[in-house]
DRENPA-3360 file (N, C-alpha, C; in nm, 2 decimals, always signed):
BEGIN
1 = XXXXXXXX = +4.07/+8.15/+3.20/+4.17/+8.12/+3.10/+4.18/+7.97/+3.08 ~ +4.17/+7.91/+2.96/+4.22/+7.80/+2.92/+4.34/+7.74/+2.89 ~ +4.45/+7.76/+2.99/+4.59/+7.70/+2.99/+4.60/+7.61/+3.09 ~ +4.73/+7.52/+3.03/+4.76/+7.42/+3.13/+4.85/+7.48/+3.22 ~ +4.94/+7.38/+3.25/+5.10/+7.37/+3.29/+5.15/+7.27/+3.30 ~ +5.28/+7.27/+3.23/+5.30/+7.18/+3.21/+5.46/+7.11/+3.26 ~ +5.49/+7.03/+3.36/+5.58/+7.06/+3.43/+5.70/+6.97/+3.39 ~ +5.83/+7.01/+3.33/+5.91/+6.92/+3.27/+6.02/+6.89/+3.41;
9 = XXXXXXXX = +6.08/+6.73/+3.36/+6.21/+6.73/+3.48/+6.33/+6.78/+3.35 ~ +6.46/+6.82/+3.42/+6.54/+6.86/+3.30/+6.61/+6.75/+3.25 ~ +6.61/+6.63/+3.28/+6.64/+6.53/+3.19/+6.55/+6.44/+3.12 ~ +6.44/+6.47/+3.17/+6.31/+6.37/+3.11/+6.27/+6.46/+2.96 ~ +6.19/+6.33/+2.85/+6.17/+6.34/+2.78/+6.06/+6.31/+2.75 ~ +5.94/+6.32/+2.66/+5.82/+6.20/+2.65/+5.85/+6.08/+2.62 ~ +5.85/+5.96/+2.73/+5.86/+5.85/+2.69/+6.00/+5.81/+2.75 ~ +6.06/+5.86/+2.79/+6.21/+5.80/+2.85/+6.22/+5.80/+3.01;
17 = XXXXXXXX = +6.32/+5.69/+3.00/+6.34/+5.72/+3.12/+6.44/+5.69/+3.18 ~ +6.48/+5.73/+3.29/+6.63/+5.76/+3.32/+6.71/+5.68/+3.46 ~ +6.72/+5.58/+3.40/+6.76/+5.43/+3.45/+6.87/+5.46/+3.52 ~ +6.89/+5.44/+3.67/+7.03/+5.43/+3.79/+7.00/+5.60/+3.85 ~ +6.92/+5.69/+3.74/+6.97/+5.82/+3.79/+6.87/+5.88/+3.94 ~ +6.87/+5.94/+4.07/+6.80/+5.96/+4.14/+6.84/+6.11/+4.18 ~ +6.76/+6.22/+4.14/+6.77/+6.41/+4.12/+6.79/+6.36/+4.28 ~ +6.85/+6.46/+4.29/+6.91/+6.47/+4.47/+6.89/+6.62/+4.51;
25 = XXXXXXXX = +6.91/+6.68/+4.62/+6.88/+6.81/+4.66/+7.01/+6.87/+4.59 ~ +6.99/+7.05/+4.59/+7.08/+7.08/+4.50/+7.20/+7.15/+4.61 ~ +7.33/+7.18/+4.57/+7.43/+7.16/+4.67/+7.41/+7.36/+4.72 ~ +7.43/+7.38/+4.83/+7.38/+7.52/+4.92/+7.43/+7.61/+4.83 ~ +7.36/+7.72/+4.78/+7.41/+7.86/+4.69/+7.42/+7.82/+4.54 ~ +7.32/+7.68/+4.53/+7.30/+7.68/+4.38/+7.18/+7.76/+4.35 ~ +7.16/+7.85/+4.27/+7.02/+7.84/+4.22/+6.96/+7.77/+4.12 ~ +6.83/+7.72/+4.15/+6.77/+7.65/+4.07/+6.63/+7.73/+3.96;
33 = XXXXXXXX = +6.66/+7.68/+3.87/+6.57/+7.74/+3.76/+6.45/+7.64/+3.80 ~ +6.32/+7.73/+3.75/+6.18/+7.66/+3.69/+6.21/+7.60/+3.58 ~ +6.13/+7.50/+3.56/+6.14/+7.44/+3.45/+6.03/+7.35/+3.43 ~ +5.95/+7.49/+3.35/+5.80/+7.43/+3.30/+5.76/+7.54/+3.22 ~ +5.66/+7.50/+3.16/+5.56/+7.62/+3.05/+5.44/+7.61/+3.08 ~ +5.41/+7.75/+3.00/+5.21/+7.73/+3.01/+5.17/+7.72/+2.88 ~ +5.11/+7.60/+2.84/+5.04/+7.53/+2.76/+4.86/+7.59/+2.72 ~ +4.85/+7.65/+2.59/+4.72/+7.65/+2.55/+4.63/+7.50/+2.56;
41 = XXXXXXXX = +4.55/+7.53/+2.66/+4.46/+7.40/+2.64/+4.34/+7.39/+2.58 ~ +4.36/+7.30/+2.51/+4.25/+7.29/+2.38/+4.15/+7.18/+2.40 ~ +3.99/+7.18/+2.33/+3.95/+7.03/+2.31/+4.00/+7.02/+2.16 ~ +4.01/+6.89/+2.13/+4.04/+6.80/+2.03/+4.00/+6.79/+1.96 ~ +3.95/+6.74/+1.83/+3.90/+6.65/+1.75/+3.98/+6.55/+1.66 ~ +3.97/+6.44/+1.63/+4.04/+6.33/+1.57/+3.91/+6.30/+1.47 ~ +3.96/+6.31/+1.34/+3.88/+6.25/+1.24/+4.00/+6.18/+1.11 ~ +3.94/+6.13/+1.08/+4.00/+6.05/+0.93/+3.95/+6.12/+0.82;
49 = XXXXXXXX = +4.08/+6.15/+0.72/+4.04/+6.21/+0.58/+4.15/+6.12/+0.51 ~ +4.13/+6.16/+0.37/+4.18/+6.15/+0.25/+4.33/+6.12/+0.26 ~ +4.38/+5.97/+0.28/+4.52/+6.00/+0.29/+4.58/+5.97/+0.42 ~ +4.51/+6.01/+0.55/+4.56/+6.01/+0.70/+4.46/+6.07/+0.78 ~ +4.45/+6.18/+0.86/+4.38/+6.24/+0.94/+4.41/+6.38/+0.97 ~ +4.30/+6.44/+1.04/+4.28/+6.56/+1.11/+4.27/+6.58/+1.26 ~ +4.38/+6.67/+1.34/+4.35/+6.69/+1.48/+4.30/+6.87/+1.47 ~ +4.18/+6.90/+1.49/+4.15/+6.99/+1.55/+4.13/+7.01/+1.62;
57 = XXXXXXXX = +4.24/+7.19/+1.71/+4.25/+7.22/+1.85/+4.16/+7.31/+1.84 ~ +4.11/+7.39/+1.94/+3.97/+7.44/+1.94/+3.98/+7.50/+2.10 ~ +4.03/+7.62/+2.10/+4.06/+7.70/+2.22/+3.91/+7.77/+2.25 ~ +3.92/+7.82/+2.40/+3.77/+7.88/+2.43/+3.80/+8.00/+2.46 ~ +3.95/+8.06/+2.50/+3.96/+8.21/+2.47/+4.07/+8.26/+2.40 ~ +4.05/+8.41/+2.42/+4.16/+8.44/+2.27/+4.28/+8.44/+2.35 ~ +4.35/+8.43/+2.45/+4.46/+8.44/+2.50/+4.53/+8.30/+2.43 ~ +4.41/+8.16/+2.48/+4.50/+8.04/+2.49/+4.49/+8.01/+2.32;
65 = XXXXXXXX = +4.41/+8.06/+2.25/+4.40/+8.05/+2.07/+4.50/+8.12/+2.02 ~ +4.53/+8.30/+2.09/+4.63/+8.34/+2.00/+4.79/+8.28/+2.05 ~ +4.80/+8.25/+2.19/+4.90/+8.12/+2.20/+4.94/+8.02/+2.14 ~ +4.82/+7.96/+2.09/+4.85/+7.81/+2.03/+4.92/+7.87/+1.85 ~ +4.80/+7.96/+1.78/+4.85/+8.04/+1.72/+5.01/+8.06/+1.61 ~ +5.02/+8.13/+1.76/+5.19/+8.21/+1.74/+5.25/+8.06/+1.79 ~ +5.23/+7.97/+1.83/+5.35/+7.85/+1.89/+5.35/+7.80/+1.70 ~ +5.22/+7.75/+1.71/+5.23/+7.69/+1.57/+5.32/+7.76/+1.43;
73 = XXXXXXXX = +5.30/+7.89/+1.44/+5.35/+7.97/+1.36/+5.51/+7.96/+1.30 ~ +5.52/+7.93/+1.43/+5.66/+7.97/+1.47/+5.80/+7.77/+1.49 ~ +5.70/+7.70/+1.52/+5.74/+7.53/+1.49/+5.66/+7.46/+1.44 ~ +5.55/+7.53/+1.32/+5.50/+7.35/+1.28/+5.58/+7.26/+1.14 ~ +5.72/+7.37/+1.10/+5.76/+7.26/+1.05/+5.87/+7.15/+1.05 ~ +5.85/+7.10/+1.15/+5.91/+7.04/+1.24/+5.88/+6.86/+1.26 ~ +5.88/+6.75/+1.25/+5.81/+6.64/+1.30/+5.70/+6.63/+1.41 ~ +5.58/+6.57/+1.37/+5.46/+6.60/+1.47/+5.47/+6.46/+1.53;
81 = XXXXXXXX = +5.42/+6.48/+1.65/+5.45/+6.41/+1.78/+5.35/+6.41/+1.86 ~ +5.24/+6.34/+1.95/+5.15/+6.32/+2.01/+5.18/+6.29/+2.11 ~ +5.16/+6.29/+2.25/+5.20/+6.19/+2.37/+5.13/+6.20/+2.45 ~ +5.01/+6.11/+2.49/+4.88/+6.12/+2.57/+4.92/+6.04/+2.72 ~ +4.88/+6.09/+2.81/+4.89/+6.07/+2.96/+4.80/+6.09/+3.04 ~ +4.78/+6.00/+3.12/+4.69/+5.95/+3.24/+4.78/+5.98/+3.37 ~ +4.70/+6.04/+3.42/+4.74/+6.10/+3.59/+4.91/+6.19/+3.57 ~ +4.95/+6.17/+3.46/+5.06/+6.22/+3.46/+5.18/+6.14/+3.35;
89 = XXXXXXXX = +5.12/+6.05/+3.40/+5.26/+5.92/+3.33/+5.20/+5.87/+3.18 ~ +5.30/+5.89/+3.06/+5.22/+5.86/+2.94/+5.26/+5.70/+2.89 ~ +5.14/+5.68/+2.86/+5.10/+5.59/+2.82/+5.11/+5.54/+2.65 ~ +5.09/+5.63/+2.58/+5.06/+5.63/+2.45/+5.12/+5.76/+2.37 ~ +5.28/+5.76/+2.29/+5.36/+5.83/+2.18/+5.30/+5.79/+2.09 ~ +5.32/+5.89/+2.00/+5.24/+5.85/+1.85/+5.37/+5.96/+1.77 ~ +5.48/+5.90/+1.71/+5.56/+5.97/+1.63/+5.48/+6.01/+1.47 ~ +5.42/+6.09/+1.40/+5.38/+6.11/+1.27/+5.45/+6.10/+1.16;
97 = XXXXXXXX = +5.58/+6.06/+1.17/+5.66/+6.03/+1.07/+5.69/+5.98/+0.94 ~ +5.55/+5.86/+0.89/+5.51/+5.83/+0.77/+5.41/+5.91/+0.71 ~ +5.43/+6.05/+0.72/+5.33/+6.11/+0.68/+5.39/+6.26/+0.65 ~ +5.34/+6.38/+0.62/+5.31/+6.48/+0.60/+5.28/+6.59/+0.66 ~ +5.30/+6.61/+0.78/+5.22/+6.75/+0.86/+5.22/+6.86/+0.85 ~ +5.07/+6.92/+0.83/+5.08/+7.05/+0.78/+4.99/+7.15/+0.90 ~ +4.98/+7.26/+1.00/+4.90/+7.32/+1.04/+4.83/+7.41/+0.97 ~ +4.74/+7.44/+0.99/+4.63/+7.57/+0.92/+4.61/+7.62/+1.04;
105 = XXXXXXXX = +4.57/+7.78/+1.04/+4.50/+7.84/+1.16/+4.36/+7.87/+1.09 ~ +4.28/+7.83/+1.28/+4.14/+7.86/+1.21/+4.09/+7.96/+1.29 ~ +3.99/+7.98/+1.31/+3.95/+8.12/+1.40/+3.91/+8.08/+1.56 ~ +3.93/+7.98/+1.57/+3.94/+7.93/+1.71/+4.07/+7.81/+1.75 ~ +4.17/+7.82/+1.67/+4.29/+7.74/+1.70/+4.37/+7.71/+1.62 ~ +4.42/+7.57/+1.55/+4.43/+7.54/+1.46/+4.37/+7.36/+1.41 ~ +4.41/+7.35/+1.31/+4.42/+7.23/+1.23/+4.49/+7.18/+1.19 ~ +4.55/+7.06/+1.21/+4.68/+6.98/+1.16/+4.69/+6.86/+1.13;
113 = XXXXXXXX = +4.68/+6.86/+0.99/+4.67/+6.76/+0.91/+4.79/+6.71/+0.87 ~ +4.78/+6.54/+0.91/+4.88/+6.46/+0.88/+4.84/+6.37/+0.78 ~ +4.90/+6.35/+0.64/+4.87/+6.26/+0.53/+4.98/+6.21/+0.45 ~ +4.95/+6.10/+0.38/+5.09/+6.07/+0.32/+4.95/+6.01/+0.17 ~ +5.04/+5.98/+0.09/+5.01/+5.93/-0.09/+5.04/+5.79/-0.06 ~ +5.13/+5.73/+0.01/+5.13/+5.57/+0.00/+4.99/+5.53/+0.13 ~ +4.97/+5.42/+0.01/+4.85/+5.33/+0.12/+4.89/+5.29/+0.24 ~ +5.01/+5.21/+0.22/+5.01/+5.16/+0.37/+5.06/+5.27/+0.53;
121 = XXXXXXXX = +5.12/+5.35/+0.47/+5.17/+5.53/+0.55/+4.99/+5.57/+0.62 ~ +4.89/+5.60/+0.55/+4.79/+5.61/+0.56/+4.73/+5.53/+0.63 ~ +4.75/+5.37/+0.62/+4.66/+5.32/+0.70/+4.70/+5.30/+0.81 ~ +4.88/+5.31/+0.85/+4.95/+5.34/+0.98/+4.87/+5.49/+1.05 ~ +4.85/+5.61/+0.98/+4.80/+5.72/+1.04/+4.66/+5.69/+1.05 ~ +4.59/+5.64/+0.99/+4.46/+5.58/+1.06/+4.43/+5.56/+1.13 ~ +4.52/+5.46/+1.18/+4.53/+5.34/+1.29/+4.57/+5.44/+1.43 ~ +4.69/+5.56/+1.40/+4.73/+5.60/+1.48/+4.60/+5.72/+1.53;
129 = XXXXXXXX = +4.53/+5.79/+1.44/+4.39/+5.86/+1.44/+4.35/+5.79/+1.62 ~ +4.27/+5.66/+1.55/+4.20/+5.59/+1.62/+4.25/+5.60/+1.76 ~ +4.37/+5.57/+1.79/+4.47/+5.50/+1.88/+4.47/+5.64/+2.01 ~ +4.49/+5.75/+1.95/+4.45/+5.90/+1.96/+4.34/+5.96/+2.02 ~ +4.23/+5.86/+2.00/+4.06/+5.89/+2.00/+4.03/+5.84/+2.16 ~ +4.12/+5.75/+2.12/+4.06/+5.64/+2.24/+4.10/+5.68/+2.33 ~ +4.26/+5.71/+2.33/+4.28/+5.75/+2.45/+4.25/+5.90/+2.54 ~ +4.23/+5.96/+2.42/+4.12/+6.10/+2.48/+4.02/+6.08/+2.53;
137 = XXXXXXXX = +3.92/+5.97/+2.43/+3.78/+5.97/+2.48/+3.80/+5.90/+2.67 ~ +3.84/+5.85/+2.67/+3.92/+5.76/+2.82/+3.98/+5.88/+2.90 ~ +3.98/+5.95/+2.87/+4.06/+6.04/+2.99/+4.20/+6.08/+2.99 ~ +4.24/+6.03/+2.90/+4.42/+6.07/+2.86/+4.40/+6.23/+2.80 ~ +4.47/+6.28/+2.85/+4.52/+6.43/+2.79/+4.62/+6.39/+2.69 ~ +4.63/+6.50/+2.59/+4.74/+6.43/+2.46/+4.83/+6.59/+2.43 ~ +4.95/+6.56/+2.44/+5.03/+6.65/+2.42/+5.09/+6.64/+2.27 ~ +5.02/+6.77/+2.20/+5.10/+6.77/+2.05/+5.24/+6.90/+2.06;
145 = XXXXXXXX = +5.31/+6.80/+1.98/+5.46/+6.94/+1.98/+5.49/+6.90/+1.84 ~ +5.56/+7.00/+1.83/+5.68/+6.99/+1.67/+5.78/+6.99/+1.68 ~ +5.85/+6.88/+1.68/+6.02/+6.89/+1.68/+6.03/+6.85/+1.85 ~ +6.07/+6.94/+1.90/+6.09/+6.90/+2.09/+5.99/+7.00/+2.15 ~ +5.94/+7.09/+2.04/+5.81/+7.23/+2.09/+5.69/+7.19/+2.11 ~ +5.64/+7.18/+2.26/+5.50/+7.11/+2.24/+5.43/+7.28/+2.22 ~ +5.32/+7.22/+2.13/+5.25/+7.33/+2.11/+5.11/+7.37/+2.22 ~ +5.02/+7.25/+2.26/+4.92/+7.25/+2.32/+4.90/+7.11/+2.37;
153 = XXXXXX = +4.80/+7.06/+2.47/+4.75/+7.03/+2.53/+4.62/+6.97/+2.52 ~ +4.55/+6.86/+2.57/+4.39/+6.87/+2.58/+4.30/+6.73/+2.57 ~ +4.21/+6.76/+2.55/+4.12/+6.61/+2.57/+4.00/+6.63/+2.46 ~ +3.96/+6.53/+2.44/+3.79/+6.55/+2.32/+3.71/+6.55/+2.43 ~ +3.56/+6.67/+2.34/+3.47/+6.71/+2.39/+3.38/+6.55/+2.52 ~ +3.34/+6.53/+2.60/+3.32/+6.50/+2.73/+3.17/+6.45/+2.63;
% end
């Protein structure tokens, strides 16, 4: 099966961080919840089109494709969000916000195209395409979500 996991703290966010605070053990007869998901893990693709770009995800079986799927189904209209990480600690947010996002389902994942009609919105999502590339092709895993819902997971083909 091609899933991740993906392990949240309950105050962390992508990209934040939480200055003075230090999680301490929890006080005897608390229960503590899990607090993580299992992430469809996908390979990538980053290309440039008409306007902005294309990230297609591209699952290798049907559990982690009809996962990504039903997540997309269900949050992609929402603000798209990127956040690629090395060993764990991210390095590189990419907010899509001058732009457009739209998912399509394909028969192996989906496709989600971000585009805008102004030139300079475009050449920001270009730039951010590229920015995207690199850090996959290098070894960063890149986490896409909608709104606070990450959808999937993954790296470009090796």
């Amino acid at each position: 099966m091609s899933s991740a996991l993906l392990e949240r703290a309950p105050q962390a966010t992508a990209g934040a961080t939480n200055f003075g605070f230090q999680a301490g053990p929890a006080p005897a007869g608390t229960p503590t919840a899990a607090n993580w998901a299992v992430l469809p893990r996908c390979e990538l693709k980053f290309e440039k089109c008409t306007g902005g770009f294309k990230i297609r995800c591209k699952c290798d079986d049907e559990v982690a494709c009809a996962t990504l799927q039903n997540l997309c189904r269900m949050v992609c209209d929402g603000l798209c969000n990127c956040c690629c990480t090395i060993n764990g600690i991210p390095c590189c947010q990419v907010n899509l916000c001058c732009g457009t996002c739209k998912c399509e389902l394909t028969k192996d994942g989906c496709c989600i195209s971000c585009t805008s009609g102004d030139k300079a919105c475009c050449e920001m999502l270009q730039a951010q395409c590229e920015c995207l590339e690199c850090c996959c092709d290098n070894g960063c895993c890149c986490y896409i979500s909608f709104g606070s819902t990450c959808v999937c997971c993954g790296k470009t083909a090796a």
